[in-house]
C-alpha positions as protocol buffer text, in pm:
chain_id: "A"
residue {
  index: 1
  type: UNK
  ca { x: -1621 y: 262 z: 548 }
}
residue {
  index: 2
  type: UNK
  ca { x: -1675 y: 555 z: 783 }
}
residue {
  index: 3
  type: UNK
  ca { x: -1637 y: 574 z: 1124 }
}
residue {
  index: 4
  type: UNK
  ca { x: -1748 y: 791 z: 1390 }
}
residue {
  index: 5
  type: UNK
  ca { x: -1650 y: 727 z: 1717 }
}
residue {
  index: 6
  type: UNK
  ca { x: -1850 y: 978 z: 2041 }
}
residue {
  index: 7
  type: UNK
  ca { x: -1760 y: 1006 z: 2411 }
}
residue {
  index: 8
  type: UNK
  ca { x: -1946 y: 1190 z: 2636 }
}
residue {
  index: 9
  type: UNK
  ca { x: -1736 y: 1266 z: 2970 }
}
residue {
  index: 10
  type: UNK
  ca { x: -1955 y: 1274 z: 3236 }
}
residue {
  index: 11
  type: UNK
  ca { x: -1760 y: 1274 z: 3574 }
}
residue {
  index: 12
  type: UNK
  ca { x: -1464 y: 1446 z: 3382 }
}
residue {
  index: 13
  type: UNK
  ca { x: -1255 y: 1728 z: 3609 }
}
residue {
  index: 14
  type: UNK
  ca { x: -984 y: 1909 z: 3480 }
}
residue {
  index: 15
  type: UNK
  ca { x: -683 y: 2034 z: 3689 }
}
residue {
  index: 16
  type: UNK
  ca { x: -685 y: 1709 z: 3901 }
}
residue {
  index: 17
  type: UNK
  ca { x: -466 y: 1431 z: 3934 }
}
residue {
  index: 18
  type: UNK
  ca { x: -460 y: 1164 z: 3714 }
}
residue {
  index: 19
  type: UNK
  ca { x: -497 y: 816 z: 3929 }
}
residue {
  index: 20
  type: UNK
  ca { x: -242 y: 540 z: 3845 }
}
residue {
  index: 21
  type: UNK
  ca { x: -460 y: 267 z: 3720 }
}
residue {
  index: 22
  type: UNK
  ca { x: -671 y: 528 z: 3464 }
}
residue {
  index: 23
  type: UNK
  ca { x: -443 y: 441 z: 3181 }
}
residue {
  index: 24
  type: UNK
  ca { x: -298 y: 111 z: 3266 }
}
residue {
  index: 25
  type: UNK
  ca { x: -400 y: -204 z: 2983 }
}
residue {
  index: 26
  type: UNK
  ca { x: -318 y: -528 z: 2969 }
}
residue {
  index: 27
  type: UNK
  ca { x: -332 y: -681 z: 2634 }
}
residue {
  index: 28
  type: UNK
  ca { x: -538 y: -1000 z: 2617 }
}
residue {
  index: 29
  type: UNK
  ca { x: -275 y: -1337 z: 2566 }
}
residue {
  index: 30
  type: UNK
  ca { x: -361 y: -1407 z: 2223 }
}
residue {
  index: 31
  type: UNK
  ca { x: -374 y: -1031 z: 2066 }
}
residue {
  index: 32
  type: UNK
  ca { x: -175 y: -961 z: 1760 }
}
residue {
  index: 33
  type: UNK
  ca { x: 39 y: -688 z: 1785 }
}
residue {
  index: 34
  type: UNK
  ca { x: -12 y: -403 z: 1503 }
}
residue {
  index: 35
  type: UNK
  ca { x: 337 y: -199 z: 1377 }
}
residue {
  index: 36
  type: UNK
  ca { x: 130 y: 21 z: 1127 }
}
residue {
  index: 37
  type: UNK
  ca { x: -241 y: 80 z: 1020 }
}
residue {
  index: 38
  type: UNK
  ca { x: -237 y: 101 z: 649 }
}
residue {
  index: 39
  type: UNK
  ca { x: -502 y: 335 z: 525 }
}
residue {
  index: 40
  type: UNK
  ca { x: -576 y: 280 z: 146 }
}
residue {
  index: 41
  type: UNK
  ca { x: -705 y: 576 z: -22 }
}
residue {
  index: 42
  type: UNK
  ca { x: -1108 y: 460 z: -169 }
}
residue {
  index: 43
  type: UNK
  ca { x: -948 y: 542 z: -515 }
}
residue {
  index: 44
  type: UNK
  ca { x: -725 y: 296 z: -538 }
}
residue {
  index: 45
  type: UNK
  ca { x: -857 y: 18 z: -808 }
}
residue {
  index: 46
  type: UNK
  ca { x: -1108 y: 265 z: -950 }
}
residue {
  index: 47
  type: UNK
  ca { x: -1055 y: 388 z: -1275 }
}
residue {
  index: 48
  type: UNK
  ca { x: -889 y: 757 z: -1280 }
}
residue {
  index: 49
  type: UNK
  ca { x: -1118 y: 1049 z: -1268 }
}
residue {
  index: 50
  type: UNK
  ca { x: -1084 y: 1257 z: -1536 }
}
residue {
  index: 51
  type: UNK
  ca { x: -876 y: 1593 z: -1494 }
}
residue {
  index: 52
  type: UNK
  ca { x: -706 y: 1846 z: -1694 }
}
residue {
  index: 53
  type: UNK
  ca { x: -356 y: 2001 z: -1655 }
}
residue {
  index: 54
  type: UNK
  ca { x: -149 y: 2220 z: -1897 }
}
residue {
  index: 55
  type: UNK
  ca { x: 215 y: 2269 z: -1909 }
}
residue {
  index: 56
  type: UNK
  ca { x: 461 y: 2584 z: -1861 }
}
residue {
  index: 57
  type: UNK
  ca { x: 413 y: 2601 z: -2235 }
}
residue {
  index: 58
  type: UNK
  ca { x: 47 y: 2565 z: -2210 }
}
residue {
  index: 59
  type: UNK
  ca { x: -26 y: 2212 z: -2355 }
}
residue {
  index: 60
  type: UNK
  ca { x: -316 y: 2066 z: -2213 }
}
residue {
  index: 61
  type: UNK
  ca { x: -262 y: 1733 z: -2083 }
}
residue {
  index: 62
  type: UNK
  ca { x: -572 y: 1506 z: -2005 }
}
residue {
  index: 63
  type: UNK
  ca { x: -651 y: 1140 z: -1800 }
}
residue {
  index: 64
  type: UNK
  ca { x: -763 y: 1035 z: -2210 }
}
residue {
  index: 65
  type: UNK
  ca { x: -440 y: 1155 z: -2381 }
}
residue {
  index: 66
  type: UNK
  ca { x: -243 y: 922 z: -2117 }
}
residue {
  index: 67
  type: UNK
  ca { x: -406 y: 629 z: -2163 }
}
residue {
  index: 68
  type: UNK
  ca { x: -223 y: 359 z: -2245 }
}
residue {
  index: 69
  type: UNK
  ca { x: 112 y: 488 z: -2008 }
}
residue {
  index: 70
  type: UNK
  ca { x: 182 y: 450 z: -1664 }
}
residue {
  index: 71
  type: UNK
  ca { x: 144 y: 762 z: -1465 }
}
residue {
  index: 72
  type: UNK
  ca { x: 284 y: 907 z: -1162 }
}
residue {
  index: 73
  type: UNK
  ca { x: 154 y: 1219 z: -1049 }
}
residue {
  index: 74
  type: UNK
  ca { x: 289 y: 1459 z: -815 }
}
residue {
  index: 75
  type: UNK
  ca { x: 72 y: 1736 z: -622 }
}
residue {
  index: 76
  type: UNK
  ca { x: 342 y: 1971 z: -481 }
}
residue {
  index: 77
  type: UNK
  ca { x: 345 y: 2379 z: -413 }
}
residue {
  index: 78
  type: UNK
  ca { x: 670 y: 2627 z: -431 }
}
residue {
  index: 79
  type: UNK
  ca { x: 582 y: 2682 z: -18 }
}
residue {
  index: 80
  type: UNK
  ca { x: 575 y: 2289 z: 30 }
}
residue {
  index: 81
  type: UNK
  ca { x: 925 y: 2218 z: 263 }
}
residue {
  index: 82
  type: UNK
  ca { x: 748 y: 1842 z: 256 }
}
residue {
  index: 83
  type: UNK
  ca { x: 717 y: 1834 z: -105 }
}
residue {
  index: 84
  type: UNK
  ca { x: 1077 y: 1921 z: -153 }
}
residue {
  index: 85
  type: UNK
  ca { x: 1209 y: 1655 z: 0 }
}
residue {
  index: 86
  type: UNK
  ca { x: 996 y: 1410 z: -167 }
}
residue {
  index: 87
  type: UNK
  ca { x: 1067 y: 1531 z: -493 }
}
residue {
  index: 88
  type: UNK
  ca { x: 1426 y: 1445 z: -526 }
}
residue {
  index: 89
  type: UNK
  ca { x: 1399 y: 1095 z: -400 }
}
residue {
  index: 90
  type: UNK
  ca { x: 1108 y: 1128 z: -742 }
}
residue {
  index: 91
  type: UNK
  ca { x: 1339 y: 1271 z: -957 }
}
residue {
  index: 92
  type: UNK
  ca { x: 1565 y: 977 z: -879 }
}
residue {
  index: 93
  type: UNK
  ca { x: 1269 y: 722 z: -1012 }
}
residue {
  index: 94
  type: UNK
  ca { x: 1211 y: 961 z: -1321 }
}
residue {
  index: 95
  type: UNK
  ca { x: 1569 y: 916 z: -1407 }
}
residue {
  index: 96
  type: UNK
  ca { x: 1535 y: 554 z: -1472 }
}
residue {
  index: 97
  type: UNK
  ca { x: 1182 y: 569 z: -1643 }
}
residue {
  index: 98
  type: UNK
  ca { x: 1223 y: 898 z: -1848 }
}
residue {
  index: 99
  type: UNK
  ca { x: 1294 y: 730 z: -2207 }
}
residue {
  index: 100
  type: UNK
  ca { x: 1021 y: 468 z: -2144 }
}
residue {
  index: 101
  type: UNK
  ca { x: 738 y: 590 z: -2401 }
}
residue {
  index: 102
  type: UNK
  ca { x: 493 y: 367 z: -2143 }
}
residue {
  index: 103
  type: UNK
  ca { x: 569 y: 577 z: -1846 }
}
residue {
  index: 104
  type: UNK
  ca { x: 450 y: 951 z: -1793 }
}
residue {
  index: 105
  type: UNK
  ca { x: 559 y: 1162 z: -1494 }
}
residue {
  index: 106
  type: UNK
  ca { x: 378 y: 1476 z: -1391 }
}
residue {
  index: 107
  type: UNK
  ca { x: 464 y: 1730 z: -1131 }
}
residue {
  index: 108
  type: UNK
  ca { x: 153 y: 1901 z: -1091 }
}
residue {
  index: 109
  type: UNK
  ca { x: 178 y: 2254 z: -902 }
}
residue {
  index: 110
  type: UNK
  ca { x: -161 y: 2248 z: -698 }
}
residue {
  index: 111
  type: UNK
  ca { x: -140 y: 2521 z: -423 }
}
residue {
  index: 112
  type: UNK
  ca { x: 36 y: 2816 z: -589 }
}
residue {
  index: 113
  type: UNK
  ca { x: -224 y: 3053 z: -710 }
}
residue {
  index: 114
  type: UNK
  ca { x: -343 y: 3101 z: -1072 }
}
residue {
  index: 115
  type: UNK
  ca { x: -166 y: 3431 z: -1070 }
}
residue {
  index: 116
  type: UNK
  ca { x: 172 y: 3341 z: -926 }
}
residue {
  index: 117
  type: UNK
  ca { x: 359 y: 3339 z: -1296 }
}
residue {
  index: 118
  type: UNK
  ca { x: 495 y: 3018 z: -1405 }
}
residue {
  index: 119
  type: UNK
  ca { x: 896 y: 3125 z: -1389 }
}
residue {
  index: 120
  type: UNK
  ca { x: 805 y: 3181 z: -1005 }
}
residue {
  index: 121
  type: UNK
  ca { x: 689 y: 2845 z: -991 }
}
residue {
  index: 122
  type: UNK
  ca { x: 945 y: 2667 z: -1172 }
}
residue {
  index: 123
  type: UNK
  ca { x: 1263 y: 2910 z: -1053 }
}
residue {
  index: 124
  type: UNK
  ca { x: 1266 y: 2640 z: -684 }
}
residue {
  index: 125
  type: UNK
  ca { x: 1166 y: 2339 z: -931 }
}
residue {
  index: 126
  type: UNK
  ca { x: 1497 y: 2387 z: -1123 }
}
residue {
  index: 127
  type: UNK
  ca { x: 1696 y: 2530 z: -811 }
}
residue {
  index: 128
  type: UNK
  ca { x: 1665 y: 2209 z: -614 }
}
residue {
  index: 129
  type: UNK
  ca { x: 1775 y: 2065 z: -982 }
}
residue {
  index: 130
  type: UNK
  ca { x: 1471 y: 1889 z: -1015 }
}
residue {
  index: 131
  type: UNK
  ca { x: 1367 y: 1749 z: -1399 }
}
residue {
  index: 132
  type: UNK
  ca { x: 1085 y: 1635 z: -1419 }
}
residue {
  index: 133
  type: UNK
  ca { x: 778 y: 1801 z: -1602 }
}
residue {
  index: 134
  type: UNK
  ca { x: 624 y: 2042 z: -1438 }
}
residue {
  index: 135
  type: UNK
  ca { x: 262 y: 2079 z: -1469 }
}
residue {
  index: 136
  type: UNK
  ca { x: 8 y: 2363 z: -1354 }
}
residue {
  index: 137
  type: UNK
  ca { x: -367 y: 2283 z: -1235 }
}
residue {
  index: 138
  type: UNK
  ca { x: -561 y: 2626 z: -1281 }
}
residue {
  index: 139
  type: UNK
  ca { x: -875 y: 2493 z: -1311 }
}
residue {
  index: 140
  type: UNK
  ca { x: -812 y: 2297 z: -1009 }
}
residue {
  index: 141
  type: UNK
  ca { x: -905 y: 1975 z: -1200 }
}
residue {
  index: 142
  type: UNK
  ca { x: -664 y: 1751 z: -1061 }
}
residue {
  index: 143
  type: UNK
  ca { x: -669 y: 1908 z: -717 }
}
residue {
  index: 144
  type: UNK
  ca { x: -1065 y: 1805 z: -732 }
}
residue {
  index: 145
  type: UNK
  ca { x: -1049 y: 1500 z: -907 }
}
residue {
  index: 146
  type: UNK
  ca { x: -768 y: 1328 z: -652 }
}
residue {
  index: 147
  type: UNK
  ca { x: -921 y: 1503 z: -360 }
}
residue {
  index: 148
  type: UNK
  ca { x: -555 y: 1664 z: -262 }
}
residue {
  index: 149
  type: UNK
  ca { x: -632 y: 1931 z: 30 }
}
residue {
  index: 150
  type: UNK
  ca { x: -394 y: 1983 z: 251 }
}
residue {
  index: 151
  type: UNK
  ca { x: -207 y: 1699 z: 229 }
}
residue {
  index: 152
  type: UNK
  ca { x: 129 y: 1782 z: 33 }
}
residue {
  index: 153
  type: UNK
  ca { x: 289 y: 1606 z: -121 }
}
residue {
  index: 154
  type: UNK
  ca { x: 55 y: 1392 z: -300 }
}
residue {
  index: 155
  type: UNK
  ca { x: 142 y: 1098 z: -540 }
}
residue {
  index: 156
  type: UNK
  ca { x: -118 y: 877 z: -745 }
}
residue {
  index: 157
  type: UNK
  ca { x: 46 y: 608 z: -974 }
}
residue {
  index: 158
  type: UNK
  ca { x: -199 y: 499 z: -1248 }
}
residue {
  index: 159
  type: UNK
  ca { x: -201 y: 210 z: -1419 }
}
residue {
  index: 160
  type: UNK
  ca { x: -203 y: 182 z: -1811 }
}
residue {
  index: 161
  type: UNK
  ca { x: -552 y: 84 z: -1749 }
}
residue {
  index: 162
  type: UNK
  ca { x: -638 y: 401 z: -1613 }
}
residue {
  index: 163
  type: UNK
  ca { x: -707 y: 278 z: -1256 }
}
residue {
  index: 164
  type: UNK
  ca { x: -533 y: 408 z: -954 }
}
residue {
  index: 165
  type: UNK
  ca { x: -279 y: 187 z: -870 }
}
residue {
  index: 166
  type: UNK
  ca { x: -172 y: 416 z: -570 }
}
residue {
  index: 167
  type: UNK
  ca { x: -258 y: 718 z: -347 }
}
residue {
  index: 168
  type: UNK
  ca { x: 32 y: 875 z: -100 }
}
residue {
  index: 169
  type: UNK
  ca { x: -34 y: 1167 z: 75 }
}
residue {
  index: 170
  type: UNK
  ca { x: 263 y: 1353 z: 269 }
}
residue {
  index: 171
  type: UNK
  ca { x: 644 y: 1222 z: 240 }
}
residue {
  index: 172
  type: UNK
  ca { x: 774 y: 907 z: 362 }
}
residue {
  index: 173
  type: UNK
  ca { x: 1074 y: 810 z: 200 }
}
């Protein structure tokens, strides 16, 4: 659920000395120390939004005409340093599943504009010797359905189910 957190600084100064104690804690005896929070995207376990996306040869590709597979899609942008990195530890994982008929990869170009031709886009795609489909999203109907803003890259795995499985946003290998 949400949470909103307020603080109102009342006897705040700036330009002052910090005392000593102001940021001292002491951890009670029996507190658990946390490594990580794990935030889990509210998609995950809900069944897939629908979306459109077409491919450099203009092939529309929907949530319905992939049901059945397991999906991994890939937000990324030409502009995206993030994105390639990511994408060849991807293309490693594509690799091994790219003959499966059950598993679908799409690398979905989200942040290049509509009018930014589709050589442009795939000329850095096929520089960094990347394989894997490349998709467009000019309607924006992935970008809206999985709620990707400015968080590249982006990677939902979907089940065969059609639930997300899995929501990543930003690169960690």
């Amino acid at each position: 659920s949400d949470v909103t957190l307020t603080a109102e600084f009342t006897a705040a100064r700036l330009n002052v000395p910090a005392d000593r104690d102001a940021f001292r804690f002491e951890a009670p005896a029996d507190a658990t120390i946390v490594e990580q929070f794990v935030y889990r995207d509210p998609l995950v376990g809900q069944p897939s939004p629908n979306f459109t996306v077409r491919t450099l040869d203009g092939e529309s590709v929907t949530r319905e005409s992939l049901a059945g597979k397991v999906v991994v899609i890939d937000f990324w942008a030409t502009w995206c340093k993030a994105c390639f990195d990511a994408l060849p530890e991807l293309e490693r994982v594509f690799q091994q599943y790219k003959d499966d008929d059950r598993v679908a990869f799409l690398a979905v170009n989200v942040e290049d504009e509509t009018a930014v031709p589709d050589k442009a886009v795939e000329s850095p795609f096929r520089g960094a010797k990347l394989t894997i489909p490349i998709y467009r999203d000019p309607q924006r109907s992935a970008h809206d359905a999985f709620a990707v803003q400015g968080m590249l890259p982006a990677t939902v795995i979907l089940g065969p189910d059609g639930r997300v499985q899995d929501y990543m946003r930003g690169f960690d290998e």
